[in-house]
N, C-alpha and C positions, 0 to 999 in steps of 0.2 A: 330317344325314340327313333326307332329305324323307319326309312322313308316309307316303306309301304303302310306301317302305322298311324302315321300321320293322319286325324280325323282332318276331312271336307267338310264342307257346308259351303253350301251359296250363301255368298253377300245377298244380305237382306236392304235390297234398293231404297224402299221407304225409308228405312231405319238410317241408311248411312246417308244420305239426303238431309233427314231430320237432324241426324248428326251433326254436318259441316253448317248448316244455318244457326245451331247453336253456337258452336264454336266461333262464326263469323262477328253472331249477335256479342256473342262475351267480350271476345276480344274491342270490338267500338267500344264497347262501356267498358272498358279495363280503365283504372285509374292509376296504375302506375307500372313502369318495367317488367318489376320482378311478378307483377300479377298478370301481365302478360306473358312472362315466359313460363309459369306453372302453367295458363292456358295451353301455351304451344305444347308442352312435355304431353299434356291431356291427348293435343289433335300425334304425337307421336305413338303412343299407345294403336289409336282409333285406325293411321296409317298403316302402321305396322300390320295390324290385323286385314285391312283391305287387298295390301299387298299379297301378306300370305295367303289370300283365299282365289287371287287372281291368276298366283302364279302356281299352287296348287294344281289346280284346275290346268292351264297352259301345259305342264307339264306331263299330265299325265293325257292330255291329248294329245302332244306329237311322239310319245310312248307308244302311241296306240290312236292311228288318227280314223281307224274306221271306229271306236269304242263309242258307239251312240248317245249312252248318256254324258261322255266330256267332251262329245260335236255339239249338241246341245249348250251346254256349260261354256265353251270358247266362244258360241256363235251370242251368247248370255252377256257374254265380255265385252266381245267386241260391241256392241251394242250401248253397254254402259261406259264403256272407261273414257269415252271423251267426255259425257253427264261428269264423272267423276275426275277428270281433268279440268274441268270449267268452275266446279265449285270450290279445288283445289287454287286456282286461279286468284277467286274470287276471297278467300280466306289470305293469300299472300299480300292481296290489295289491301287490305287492314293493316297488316304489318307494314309492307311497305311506305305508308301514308301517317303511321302512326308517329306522333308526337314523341312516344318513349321510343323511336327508332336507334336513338346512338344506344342503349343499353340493349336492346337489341342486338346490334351489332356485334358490341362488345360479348354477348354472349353465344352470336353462330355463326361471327365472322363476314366480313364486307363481299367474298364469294358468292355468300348465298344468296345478297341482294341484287349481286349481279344477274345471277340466274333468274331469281324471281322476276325482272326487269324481260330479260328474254321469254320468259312462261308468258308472259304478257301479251307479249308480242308476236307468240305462237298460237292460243289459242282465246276463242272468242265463243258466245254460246248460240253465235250463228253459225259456228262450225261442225255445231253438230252430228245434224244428217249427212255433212261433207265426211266426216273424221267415221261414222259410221258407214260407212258405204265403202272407203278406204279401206280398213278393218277388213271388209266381207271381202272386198276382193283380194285383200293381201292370205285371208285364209284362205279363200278356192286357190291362188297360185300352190301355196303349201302342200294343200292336199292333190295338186296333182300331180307335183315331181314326187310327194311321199309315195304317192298308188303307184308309181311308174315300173308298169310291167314289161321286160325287156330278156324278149327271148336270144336265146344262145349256145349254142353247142347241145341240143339238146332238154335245156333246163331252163329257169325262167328267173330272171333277179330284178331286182329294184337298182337304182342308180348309184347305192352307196355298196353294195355287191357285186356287181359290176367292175370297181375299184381295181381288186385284182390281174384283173385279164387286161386291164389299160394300161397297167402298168409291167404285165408278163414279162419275160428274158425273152421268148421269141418272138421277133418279130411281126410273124404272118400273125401269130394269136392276137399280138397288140391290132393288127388293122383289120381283123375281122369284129372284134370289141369296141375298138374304133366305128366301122361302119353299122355295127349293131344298137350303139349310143345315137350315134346320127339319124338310122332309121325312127326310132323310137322321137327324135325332136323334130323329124321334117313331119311324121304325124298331128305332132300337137302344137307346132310354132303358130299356125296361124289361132289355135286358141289364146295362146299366150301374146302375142300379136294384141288380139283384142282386148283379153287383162290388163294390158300394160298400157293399150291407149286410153282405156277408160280409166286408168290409174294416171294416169299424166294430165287426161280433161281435170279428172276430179281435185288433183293438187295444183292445178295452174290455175281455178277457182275458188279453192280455199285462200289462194297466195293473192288474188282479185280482191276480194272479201278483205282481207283483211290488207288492203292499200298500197299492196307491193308487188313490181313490176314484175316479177314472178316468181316462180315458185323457189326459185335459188336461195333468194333472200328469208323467205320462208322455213327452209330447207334449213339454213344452217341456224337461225335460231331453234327451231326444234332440236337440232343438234347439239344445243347448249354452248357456241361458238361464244365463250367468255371472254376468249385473249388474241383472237384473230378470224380475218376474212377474206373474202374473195383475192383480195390483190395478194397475200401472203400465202395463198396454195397457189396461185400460178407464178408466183416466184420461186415455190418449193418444185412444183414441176417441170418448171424451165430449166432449174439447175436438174434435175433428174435423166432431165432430156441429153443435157450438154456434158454432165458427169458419170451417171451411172448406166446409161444404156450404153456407152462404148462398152462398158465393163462387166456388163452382163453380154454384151455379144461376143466376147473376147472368152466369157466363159460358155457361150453355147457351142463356139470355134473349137472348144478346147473336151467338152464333151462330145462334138461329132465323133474327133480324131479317136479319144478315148472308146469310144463302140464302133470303130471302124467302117464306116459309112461314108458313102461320098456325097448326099446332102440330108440335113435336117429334114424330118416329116413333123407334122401336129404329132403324129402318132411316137415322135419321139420324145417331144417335148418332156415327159417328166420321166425318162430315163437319163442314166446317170452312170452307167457298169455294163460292158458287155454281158456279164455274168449275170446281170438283171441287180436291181438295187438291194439293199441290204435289209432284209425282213425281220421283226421280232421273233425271238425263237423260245416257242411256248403257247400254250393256251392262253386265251383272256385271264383266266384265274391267275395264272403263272406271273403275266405282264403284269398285274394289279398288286399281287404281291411280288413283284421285283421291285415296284415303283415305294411300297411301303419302307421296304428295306434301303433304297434309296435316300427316301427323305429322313425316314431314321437319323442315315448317316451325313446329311448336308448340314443340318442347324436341328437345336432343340426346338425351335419354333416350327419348323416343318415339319418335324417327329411326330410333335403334338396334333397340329394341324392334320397329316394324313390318317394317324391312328382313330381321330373322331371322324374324318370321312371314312374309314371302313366300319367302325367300330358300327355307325349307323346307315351303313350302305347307302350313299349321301353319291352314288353316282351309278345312272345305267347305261354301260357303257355300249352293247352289244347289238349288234346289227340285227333288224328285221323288217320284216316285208313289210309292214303298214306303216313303219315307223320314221318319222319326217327326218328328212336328210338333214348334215350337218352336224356340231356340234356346238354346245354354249354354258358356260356358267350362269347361273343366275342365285338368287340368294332371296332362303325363307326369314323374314326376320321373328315371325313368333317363336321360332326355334332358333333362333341364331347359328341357321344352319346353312352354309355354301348347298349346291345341287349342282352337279355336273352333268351335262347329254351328252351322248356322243355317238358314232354307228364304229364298232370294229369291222374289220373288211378284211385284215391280215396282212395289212402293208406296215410301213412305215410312220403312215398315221394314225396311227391304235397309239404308239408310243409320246407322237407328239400331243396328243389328249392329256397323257399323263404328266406332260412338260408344260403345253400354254394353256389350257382350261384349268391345271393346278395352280400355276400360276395369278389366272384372277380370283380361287377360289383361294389362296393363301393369306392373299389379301383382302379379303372378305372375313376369313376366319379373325385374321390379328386385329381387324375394327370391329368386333360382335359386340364385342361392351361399350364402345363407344356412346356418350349420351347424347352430346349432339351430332341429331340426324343426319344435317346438311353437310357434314365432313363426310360423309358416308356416299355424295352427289359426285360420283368422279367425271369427269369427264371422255368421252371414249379414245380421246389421244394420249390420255395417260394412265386408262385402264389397260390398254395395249401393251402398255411399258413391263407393264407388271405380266402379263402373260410371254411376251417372245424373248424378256429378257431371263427368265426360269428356264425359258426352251438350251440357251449357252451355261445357266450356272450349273444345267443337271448335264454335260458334257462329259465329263469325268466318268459316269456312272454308265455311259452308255452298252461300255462289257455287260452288264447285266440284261439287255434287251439286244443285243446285236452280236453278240461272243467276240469271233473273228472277226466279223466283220463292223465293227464298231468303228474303226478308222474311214472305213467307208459311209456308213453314217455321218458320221463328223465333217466328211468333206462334202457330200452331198447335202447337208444339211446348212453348211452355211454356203453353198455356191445355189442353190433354193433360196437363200433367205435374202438375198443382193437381187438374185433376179426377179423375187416377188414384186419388188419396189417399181417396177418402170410398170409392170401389168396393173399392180393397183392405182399409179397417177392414171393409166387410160381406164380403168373403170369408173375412176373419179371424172377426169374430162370428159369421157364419156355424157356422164349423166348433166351435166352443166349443156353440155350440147343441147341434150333431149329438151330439157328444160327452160331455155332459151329460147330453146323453136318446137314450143310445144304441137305444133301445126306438121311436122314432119311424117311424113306415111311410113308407115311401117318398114318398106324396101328403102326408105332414106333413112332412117335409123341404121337400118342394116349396112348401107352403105359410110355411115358417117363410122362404126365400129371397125371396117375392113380399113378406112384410111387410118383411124388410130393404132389399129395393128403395125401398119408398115412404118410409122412412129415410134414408137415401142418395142415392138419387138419383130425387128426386121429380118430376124432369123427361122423365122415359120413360113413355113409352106403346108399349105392345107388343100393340093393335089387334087384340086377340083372338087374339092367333096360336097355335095349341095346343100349341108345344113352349114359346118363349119366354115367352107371355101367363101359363102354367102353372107358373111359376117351375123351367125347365127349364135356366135357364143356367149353375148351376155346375156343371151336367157338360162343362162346354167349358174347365174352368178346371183342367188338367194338375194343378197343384202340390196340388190341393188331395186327389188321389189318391196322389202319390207324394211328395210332400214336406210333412206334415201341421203346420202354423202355421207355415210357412216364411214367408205372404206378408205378415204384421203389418212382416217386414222390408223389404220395400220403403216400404211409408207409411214408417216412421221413417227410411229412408234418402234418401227423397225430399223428408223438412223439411230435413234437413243439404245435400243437394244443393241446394235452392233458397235456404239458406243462401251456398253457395257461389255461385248468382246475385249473389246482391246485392254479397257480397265482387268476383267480380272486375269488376261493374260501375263500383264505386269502383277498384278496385286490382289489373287481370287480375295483374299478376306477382306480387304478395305475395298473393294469392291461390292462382296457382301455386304459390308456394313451400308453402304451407298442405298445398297438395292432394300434394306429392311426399312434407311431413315424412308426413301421415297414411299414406301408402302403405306406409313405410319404418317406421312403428312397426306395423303389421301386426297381430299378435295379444300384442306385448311388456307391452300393458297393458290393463287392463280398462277397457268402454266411458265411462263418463262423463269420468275421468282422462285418454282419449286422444284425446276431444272436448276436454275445457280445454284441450288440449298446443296444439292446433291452432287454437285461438280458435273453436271451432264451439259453440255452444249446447243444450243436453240439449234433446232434445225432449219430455221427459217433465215439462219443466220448468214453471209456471204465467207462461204469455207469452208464450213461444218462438212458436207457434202467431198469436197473436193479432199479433203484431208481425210475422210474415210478412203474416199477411192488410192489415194494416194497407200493407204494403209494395206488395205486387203491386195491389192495389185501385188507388192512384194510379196505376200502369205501363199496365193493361188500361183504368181507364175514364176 
């Protein structure tokens, strides 16, 4: 069934309500193991179908975020899914507590206990009206970088249309696109100012509520934090600090020289070529099927995999006006189908769509038949692994999206993917800051982002500009509104990824094979254990870090 096919219907609340009280009730009166886990097979079914009607709906509203009847439908959602997180709660406490727990175990693995343990400890059904309110303002954010009308040269674009001119070969182009983004943020900062404070009251009160000193704590159990904490990401970002920021500023030294300039601007920041960076060359259609032909030729697993994402147009990839910035995998289970979002724009990341949102939808695709659920619970440090490490195994193939200039790809691609890492630990510190001192006024937030700048990335200058110069830029940063400490996961998935650099330099196919087992154990074992499996290195580790830089330092200079 092709995605526009796909029948909706609203969750009928009564019904699934009436549902999980059943399920709850069965499960207390279950009399042995195995008749408790035909019950749970029951509540996967029941799951299954909730999901798909949640994310249905979800999706076809940031497709289309003025489409009134799925503003309706999300605002539906957000409304119920903590109801429907609390009962879901409430159904693990049986399990949990249950007597036939070791066959339990033994049939969905000691992981999922751990989670369930965390789910606990994240949500409560005093959370309610907190987790609902959260919700509403995490969609007004959405819908107002989505509507964002941003006049220019004439014509009128959205933020992910924009894209190109920020990224232009000339320079005046980039700083008048430049100041045209700005314009458009010093408008509506102080709205978002306001979203954000009420969004920081409202989580430093659920994190109250539920008995912990704030919302950090909170924070990373919601994040599913199975195999590490606070003290192990600022160990990871100390070394960040003291290893990889020499080495991204060694590489922004190295790209001044290369575009001929005598100091760095914001406005240069994601240039890479005098000549301007290296673009897809081709229509959307074109990219889409270069990408098929691609995976074609990578593995018969990814043959297969692409050919059912086109086969049922299982991805919309193309830029429009109403249409919510960003992109993401996510995954229909009543169809045992991947979905990809994305906005093309005509840069360079129309292609990377095709490499890291394949990437977690490859691995979505290889566990569709999986029957227990909770192998399918990845965690987002190592769902990561599986998208930026697809970004290096499709390298080879980049003539096909770049012609000429595919070498230039290549090397902007991974002097990008080292520098990403020091900007993601400051979005990460960042929000530990906000968090900590949930009491800070808006211009001290701002100010605490300008000090993390010159930590991080000491190589920007932002020339007075009053939104950016004013440390205004982590309002451009999605996740950090609606996914709170999500982004510490990519740094850590982006050491294992560049990890996998090195491997299939020496050895693309045992490489490959590495990269299929890690896909295929999923969420079956916790992180470090499923790093050894694979030959991949903790990053949390004392080295890890420095024996990258050690690495790549020879490759770039």
């Amino acid at each position: 069934m092709k995605f526009s096919e796909m029948p909706y219907e609203r969750l009928d609340k009564e019904q699934a309500v009436q549902t999980f009280i059943s399920l709850i009730e069965r499960q207390k009166q279950a009399s042995s193991g195995q008749e408790q886990f035909a019950i749970h097979q029951e509540y996967y079914h029941f799951m299954d179908h909730v999901q798909t009607c949640m994310k249905l709906a979800m999706f076809r509203h940031n497709i289309d975020t003025t489409d009134k009847f799925y503003e309706k439908e999300q605002d539906f959602y957000d409304e119920i899914t903590p109801v429907i997180q609390n009962l879901d709660n409430e159904y693990h406490k049986v399990l949990f507590a249950s007597p036939y727990r070791p066959y339990m175990e033994s049939k969905i693995g000691d992981v999922a206990f751990k989670n369930m343990e965390l789910a606990f400890k994240s949500m409560d059904e005093k959370l309610i009206p907190l987790c609902q309110e959260e919700n509403a303002l995490s969609s007004k954010y959405t819908k107002l970088i989505a509507t964002a009308e941003i006049p220019f040269e004439g014509e009128t674009y959205n933020i992910s249309q924009l894209g190109k001119f920020l990224k232009n070969q000339d320079r005046e182009v980039r700083r008048k696109a430049w100041h045209a983004l700005s314009a458009y943020f010093m408008g509506v900062t102080g709205e978002i100012d306001e979203i954000f404070g009420h969004m920081v009251k409202n989580r430093t009160q659920q994190a109250k509520e539920m008995g912990y000193t704030d919302f950090i704590e909170l924070g990373y159990c919601r994040m599913n934090r199975n195999s590490y904490g606070q003290q192990e990401v600022e160990r990871f970002r100390s070394q960040v600090k003291t290893h990889l920021v020499p080495l991204a500023t060694k590489i922004h030294e190295s790209r001044r020289k290369r575009l001929g300039i005598d100091k760095l601007s914001y406005i240069d920041n994601d240039m890479f070529f005098p000549n301007g960076n290296p673009v897809p060359v081709g229509t959307p259609e074109e990219i889409l099927s270069q990408g098929q032909q691609m995976y074609q030729e990578l593995s018969p697993e990814t043959k297969e995999f692409f050919d059912f994402m086109m086969e049922h147009e299982l991805m919309d990839v193309l830029g429009r006006k109403t249409k919510r910035q960003g992109g993401y995998m996510d995954y229909l289970p009543d169809f045992k189908a991947p979905f990809i979002f994305a906005n093309f724009n005509g840069t360079s990341g129309d292609v990377d769509v095709i490499t890291h949102e394949c990437g977690h939808a490859f691995q979505g695709y290889l566990m569709r038949n999986e029957e227990i659920r909770e192998y399918l619970d990845i965690t987002m440090e190592t769902a990561e692994i599986h998208s930026m490490s697809m970004e290096y195994f499709t390298d080879g193939w980049m003539e096909h999206f770049f012609g000429s200039r595919s070498e230039d790809y290549r090397k902007m691609h991974l002097e990008d993917g080292i520098c990403f890492v020091p900007y993601g630990c400051m979005v990460d510190e960042f929000q530990h800051i906000i968090y900590r001192h949930p009491e800070l006024t808006p211009a001290q937030r701002k100010e605490a982002w300008m000090k993390l700048e010159q930590e991080y990335r000491p190589h920007l200058d932002y020339e007075d500009d009053p939104f950016f110069g004013n440390g205004g830029r982590w309002q451009m940063q999605s996740h950090i509104f609606q996914m709170p400490f999500y982004y510490i996961d990519y740094c850590l998935s982006s050491i294992c990824a560049l990890q996998y650099k090195v491997k299939m330099d020496q050895d693309f196919q045992k490489a490959w094979e590495s990269y299929l087992a890690l896909c295929r154990l999923s969420a079956k074992k916790f992180y470090v254990p499923m790093l050894d499996e694979v030959g991949l290195k903790n990053p949390f580790a004392e080295g890890c870090m420095e024996e990258i830089v050690g690495h790549f330092e020879k490759i770039l200079f």
